[in-house]
N, C-alpha and C positions, 0 to 999 in steps of 0.2 A: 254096485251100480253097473248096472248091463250097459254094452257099447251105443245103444241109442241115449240115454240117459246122457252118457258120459260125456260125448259130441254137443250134447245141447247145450251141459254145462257149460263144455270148453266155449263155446258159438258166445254166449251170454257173457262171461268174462273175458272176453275179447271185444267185446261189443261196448259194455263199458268201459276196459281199459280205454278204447280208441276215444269214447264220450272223452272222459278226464284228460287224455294227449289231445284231442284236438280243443278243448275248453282251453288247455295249459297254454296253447298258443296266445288265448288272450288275457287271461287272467296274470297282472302287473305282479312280479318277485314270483312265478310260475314258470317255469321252461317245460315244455310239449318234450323234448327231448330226455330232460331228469328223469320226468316221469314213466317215457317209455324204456328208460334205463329200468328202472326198481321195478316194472312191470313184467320186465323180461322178452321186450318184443323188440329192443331197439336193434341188437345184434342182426336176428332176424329179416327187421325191417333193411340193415344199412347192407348187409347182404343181396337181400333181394336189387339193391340199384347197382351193385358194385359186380356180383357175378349172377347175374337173374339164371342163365342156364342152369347152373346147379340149385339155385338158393330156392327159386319157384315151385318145383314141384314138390320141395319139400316143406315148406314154407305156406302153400298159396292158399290152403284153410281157413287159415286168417286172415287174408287179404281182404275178404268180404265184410266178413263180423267189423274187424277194424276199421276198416274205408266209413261205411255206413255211422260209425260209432267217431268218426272222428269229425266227419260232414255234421255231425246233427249236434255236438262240443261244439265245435268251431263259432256254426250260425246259429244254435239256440242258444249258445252262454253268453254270444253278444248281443243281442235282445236282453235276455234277463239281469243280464249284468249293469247293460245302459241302466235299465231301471229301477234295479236297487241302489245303484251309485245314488240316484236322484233322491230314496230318501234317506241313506245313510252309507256316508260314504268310510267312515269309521269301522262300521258291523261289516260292512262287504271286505275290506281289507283283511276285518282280523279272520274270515273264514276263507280268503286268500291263504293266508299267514300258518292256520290249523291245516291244512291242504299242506303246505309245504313243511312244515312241519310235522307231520305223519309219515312222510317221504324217506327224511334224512336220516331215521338208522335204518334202511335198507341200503342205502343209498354210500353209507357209508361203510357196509359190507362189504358192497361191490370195490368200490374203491382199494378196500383193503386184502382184495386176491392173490394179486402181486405182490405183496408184502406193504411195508410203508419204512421206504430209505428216505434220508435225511433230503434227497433232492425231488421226492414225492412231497412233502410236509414245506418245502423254500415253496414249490409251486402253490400250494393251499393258501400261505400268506403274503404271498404275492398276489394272488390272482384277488383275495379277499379284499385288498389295502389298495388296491387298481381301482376293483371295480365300485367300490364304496366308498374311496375320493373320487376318482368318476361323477357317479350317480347323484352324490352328495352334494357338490359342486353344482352341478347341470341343474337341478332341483331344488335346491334350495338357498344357494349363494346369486348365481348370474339371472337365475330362472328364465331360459331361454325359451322363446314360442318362437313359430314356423307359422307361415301361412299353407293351408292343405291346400294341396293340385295334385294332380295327376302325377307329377314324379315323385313328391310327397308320400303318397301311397304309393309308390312302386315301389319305395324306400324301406315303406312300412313293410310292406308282403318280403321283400328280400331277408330286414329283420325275422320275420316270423318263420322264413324257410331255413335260416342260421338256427333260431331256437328247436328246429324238429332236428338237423343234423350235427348241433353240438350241444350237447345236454350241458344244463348250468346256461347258456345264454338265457337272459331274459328279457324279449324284445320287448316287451307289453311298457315294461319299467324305463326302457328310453325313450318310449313313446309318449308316455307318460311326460318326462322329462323337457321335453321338445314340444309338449301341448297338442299331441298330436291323437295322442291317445282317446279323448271324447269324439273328435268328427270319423274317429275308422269305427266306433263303438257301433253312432250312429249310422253311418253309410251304409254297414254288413248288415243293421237291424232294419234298414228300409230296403235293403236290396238296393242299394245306388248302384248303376251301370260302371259311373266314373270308378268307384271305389274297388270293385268289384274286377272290371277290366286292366286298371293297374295294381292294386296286390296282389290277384293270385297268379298271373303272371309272373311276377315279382319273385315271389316264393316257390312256384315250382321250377322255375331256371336255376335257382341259387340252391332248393335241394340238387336238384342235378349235376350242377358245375363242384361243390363243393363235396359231395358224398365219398368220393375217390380219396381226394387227401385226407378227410376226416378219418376212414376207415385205419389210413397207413398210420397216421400219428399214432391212432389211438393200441396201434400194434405195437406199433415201436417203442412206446414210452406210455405204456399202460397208466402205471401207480399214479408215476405226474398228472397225467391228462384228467384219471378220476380224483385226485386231490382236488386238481384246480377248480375241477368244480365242485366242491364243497366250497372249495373259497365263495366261487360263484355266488352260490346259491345263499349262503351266511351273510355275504355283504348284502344282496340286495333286497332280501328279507329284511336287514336291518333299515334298507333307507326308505322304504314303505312302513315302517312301524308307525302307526296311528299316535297322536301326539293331543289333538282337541274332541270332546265330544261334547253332546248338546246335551248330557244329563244323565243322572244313576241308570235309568232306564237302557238308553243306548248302550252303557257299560257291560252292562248284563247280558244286552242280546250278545253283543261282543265276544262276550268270552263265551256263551253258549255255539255262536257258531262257530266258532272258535276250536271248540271240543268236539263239535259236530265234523268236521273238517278233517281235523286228526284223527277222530276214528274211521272215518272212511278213508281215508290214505293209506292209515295204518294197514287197514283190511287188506285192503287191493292187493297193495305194496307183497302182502304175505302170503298171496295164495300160488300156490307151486305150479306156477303152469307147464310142468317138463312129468306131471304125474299122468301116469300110464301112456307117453311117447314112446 
């Protein structure tokens, strides 16, 4: 493959990655972050805010592919999404669920660099048994709702800026949880001003503010921090598991896209983005 060939490739799988990382933002039991983990851009990414001098010009190739790629995830998956929710909310889960599930043995590679000491594996089932009493609870014990406003969504975008700088948060899922999740669906797919002017405010302050410590933690106590998100990510795929459907039919789409999901995770997950750097 000659070097124009090779650039375009790279352009187009960064293009995508950024689609799926900014999709992951809203897709419930999805973190933007996991996913630019197993992609291989996240490092990259948390560098580029933490030391831009250096990380930029070495880095800034993808800046474009992925911006563009994450803008067009972000506000086409919440359009599309609203509106498969509406006629099956079961099918759209389970190709949630196939997505994240294509993720987790790369996912769990990564985690596994540093070795896996016994206080790597306490963090996995802590964070697992946290966040899936948590979630569980919120969801389907008290089942709490919010009324949307403006801090509402400010709240929301802060979640969503947590889920891009700590991979395993899944904001979409206490969005969900809070009832909050259908009117930001909605807002992003109309372009609402209100929705619009307080989450991505919201979310680009809190990547800013938090990118610094995330980066140290994640130095200092590698093994833990990627265990815990496996825990992460285990629980709240578990509390999104599909439980009613409306018939053999929907079962089926189900598990098709389902499989549709995981193999394209799968894919992404696997392609070497570090070949001929």
């Amino acid at each position: 493959m000659d070097e124009r060939k090779r650039r375009r490739a790279h352009w187009l799988r960064d293009f995508l990655c950024g689609v799926l990382i900014g999709a992951g933002a809203i897709l419930p039991g999805v973190s933007g972050g996991v996913l630019a983990v197993v992609f291989g851009v996240y490092r990259p990414f948390m560098d580029m805010l933490t030391r831009p001098r250096k990380a930029v010009p070495q880095h800034w190739r993808m800046l474009v592919p992925l911006g563009l790629g994450w803008a067009a995830g972000f506000m086409g998956v919440a359009r599309g999404i609203s509106a498969a929710m509406t006629l099956s909310d079961a099918a759209t889960y389970w190709l949630f669920i196939g997505l994240i599930a294509g993720t987790a043995p790369s996912l769990f590679r990564e985690a596994g660099k540093e070795g896996r000491s016994p206080s790597a594996w306490a963090s996995f089932l802590l964070c697992a048994a946290a966040v899936f009493a948590g979630l569980f609870y919120v969801s389907r014990v008290v089942r709490v709702q919010v009324e949307p406003g403006f801090w509402w969504y400010n709240f929301c975008g802060a979640l969503w800026g947590m889920g891009v700088v700590i991979p395993g948060m899944t904001s979409s899922s206490v969005m969900m949880a809070l009832g909050l999740y259908q009117p930001m669906l909605e807002g992003l797919a109309r372009l609402d001003f209100l929705v619009l002017s307080a989450a991505l405010p919201g979310m680009f302050l809190t990547i800013a503010l938090l990118a610094r410590l995330v980066t140290w933690f994640f130095r200092r106590h590698y093994a833990a921090a990627f265990h815990g998100i496996l825990g992460f990510v285990m629980a709240s795929t578990l509390v999104i598991l599909p439980t009613e459907y409306a018939g053999p039919g929907e079962m089926v789409l189900s598990a098709v896209l389902c499989a549709a999901g995981f193999a394209l995770a799968f894919f992404l997950a696997g392609l070497d983005r570090r070949e001929g750097e």
